[in-house]
VMD Tcl script that draws the C-alpha trace (Angstrom):
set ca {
  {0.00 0.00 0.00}
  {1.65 3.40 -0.94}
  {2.95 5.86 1.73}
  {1.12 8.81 0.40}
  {-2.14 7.18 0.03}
  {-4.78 8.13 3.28}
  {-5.77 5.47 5.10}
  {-9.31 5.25 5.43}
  {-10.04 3.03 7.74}
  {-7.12 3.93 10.39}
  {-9.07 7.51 10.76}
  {-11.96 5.66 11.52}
  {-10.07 3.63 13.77}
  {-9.31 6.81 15.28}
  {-11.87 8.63 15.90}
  {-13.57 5.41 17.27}
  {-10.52 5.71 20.32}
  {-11.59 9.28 20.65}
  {-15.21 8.08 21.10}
  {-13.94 5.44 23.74}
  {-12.12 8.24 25.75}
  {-15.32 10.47 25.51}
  {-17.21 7.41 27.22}
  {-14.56 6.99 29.47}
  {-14.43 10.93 31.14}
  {-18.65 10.61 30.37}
  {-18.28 7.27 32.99}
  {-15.51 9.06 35.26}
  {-16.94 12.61 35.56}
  {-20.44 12.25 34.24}
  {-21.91 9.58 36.10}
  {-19.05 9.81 38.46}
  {-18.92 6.11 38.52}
  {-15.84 3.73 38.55}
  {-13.98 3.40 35.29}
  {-14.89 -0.38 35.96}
  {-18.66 0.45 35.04}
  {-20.42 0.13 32.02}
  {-17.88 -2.31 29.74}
  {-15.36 0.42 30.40}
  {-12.85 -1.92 32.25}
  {-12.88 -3.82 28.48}
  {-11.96 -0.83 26.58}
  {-9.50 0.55 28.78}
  {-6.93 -2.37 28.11}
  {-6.76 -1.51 24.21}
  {-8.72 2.17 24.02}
  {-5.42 4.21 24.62}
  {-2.62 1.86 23.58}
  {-4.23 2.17 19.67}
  {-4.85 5.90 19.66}
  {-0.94 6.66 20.48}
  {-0.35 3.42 17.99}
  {-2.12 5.46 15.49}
  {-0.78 8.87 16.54}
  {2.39 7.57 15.65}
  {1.42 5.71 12.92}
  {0.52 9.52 10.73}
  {3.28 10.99 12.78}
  {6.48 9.03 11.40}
  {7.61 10.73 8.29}
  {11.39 12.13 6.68}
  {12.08 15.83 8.89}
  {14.59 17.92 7.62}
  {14.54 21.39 9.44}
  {12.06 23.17 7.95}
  {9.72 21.10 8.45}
  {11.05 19.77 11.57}
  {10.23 23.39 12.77}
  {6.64 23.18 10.87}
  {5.44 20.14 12.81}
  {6.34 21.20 16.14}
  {4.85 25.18 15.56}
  {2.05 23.10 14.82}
  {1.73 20.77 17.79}
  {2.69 23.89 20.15}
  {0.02 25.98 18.57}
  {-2.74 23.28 17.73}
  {-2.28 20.86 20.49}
  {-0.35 21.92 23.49}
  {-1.78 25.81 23.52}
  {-5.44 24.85 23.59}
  {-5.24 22.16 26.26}
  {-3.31 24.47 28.46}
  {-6.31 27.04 27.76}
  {-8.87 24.31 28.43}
  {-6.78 23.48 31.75}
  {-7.20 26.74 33.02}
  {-10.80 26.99 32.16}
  {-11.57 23.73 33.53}
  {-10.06 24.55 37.08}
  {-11.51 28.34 37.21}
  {-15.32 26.37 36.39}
  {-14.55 23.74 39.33}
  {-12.56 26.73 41.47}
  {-10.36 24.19 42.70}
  {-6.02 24.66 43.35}
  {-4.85 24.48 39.55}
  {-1.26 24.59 41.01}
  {-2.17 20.70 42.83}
  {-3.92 19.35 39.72}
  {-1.06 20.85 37.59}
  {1.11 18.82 39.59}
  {-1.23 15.35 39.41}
  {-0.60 12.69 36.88}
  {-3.92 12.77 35.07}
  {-4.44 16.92 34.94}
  {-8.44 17.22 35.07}
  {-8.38 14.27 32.61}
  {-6.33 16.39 29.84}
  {-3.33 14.25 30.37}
  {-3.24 12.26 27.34}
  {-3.09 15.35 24.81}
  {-0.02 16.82 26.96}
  {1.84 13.29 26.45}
  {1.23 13.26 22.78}
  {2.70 16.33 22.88}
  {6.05 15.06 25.11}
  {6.01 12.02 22.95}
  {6.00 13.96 19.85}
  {8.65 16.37 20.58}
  {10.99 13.43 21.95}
  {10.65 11.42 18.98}
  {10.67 14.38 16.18}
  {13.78 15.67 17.85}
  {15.16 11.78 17.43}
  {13.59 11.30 14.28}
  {15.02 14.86 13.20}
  {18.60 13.91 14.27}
  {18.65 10.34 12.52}
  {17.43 11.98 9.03}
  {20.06 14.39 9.47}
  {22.67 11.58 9.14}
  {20.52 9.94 6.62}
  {20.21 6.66 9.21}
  {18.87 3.22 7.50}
  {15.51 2.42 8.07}
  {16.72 -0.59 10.48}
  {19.01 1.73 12.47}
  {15.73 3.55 13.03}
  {13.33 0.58 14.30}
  {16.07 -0.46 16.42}
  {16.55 3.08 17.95}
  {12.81 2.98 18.35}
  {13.48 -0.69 20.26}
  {15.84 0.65 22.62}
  {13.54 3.52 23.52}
  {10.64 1.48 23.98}
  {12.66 -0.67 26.39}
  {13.72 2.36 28.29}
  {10.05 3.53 28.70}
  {8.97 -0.09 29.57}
  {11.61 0.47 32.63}
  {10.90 3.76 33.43}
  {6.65 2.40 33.79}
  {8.60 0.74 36.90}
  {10.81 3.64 38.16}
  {7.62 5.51 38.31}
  {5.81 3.42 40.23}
  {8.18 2.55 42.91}
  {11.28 5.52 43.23}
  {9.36 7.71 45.29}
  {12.65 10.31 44.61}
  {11.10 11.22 41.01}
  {7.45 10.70 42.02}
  {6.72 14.52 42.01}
  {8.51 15.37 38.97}
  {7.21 12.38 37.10}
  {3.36 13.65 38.55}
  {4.20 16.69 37.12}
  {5.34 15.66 33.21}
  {2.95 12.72 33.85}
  {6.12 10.38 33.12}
  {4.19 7.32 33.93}
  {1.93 8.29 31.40}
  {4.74 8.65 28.83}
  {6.53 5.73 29.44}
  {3.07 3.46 29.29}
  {2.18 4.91 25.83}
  {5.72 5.87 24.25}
  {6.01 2.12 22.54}
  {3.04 2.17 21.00}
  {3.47 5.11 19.40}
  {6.84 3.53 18.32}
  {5.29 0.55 17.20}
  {2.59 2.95 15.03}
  {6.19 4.66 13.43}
  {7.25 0.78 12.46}
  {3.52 -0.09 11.29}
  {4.42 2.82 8.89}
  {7.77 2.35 7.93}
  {6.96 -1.00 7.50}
  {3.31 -0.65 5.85}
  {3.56 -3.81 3.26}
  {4.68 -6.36 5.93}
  {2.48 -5.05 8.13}
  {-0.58 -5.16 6.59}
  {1.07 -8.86 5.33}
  {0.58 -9.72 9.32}
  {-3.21 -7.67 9.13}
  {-4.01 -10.07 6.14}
  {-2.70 -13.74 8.33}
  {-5.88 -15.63 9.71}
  {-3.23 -17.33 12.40}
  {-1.67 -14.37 13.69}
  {-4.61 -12.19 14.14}
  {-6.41 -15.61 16.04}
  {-3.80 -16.15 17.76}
  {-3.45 -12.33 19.07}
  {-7.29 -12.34 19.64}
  {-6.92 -15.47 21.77}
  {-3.86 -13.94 23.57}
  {-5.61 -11.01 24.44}
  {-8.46 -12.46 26.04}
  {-6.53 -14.97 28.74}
  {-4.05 -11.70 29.31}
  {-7.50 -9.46 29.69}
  {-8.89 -12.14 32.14}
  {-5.73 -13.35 33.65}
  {-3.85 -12.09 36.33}
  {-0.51 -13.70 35.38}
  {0.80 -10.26 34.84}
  {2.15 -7.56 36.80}
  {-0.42 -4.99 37.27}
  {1.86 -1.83 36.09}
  {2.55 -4.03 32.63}
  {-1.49 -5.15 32.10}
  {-2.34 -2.49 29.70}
  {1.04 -2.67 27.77}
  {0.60 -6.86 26.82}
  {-3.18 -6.22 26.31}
  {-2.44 -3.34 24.12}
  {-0.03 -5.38 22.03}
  {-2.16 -8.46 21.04}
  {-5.46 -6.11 20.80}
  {-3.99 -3.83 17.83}
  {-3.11 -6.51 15.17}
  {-6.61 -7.44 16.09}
  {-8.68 -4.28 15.58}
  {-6.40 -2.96 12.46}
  {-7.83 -5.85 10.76}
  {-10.85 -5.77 11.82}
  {-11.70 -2.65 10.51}
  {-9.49 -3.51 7.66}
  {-11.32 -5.96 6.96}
  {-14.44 -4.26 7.19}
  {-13.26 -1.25 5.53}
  {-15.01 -1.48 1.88}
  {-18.35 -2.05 3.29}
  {-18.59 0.41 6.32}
  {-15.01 1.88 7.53}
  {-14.54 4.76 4.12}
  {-15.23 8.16 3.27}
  {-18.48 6.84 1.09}
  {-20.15 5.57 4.27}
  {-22.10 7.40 6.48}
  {-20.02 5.37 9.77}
  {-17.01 5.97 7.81}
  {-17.34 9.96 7.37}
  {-18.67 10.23 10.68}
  {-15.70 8.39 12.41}
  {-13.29 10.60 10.09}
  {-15.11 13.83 11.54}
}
mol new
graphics top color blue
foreach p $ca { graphics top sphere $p radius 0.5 }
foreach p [lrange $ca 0 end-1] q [lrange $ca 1 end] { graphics top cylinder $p $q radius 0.2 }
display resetview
């Protein structure tokens, strides 16, 4: 499948995580209910792992310095601006200390669009550097390897060195460690878009991740810090074909599901 063509059914895939996440803060600050409630404790396990899979999935591209510069004006001014905005707007409505819930991992619920921000910016500036010295495309998904193992370590350090806890509340680190290899996996999905939609098109694999995601949804085998993370990875092969799969008949632009996903 060609680089430059637009994906149809990977905007519908995201906008149907953006859905999820409405539900989600609908569930948590709605109905002020547990995130447990309501099927929600299904979604959560694969909900946020494919919307930074698919944020980095459109993000990966070739950056020399203009438009290095252009993508990052762009994320300050269309992305990290407005939710800092929002922020404030949010805590003058609930007149609550916006210094404390600056300074709390999940910020009023606007945490995620700050860490595709910090994600962004680390990887562009990485990204940036390896086009500079025109790095192969392995050299690149193993740097993105090595990273991905560094966040997977730092999901630990967050949890349990209570000498960065404040610091790491503040940047939400934990956040950004949890989410930072999927959006590296989305950058291989794209680098990689022929073998990867190879994998989307094998009956056996995607079975076999479907299976694996159910005993690691329902099993407690796992450490509780890493759930989300082996969830996350068997549920994406899944859903990517699924709507895939499903993409001719209701997931594209000529469908009314399909346009109103994309909005």
């Amino acid at each position: 499948m060609p680089a430059q063509q637009r994906i149809e059914f990977f905007d519908c895939m995201r906008g149907t995580t953006m859905i999820l996440v409405v539900f989600s803060h609908f569930i948590l600050y709605g109905l002020h209910a547990s995130s447990r409630e309501y099927f929600n404790d299904f979604f959560i396990h694969f909900r946020m792992p494919l919307f930074f899979f698919i944020s980095g999935f459109f993000a990966y591209c070739h950056l020399d310095a203009t438009r290095f510069k252009q993508k990052l004006r762009k994320r300050l001014f269309g992305q990290f601006t407005p939710t800092i905005v929002a922020f404030i707007l949010f805590g003058l409505w609930e007149q609550c200390d916006m210094m404390a819930k600056l300074a709390s991992v999940n910020k009023h619920g606007l945490w995620f669009t700050l860490v595709v921000f910090e994600i962004f910016v680390i990887l562009s500036v990485i990204n940036y550097m390896m086009d500079r010295r025109m790095r192969s495309v392995n050299y690149k998904i193993s740097i993105y390897a090595i990273i991905s193992s560094i966040a997977l370590i730092g999901i630990w350090c967050c949890k349990n060195i209570l000498a960065i806890q404040d610091i790491s509340n503040a940047l939400s680190l934990s956040h950004v460690c949890a989410y930072l290899p999927f959006f590296c996996l989305g950058m291989v999905a794209n680098i990689k878009q022929d073998r990867f939609f190879e994998l989307l098109c094998s009956p056996k694999i995607i079975i076999g991740c479907g299976i694996a995601f159910f005993v690691t949804h329902f099993m407690s085998f796992i450490p509780y810090i890493y759930h989300r993370q082996v969830c996350g990875i068997f549920a994406i092969p899944v859903l990517c074909a699924l709507f895939l799969h499903f993409e001719p008949i209701i997931f594209n632009s000529g469908t009314y599901v399909g346009r109103g996903l994309t909005y």
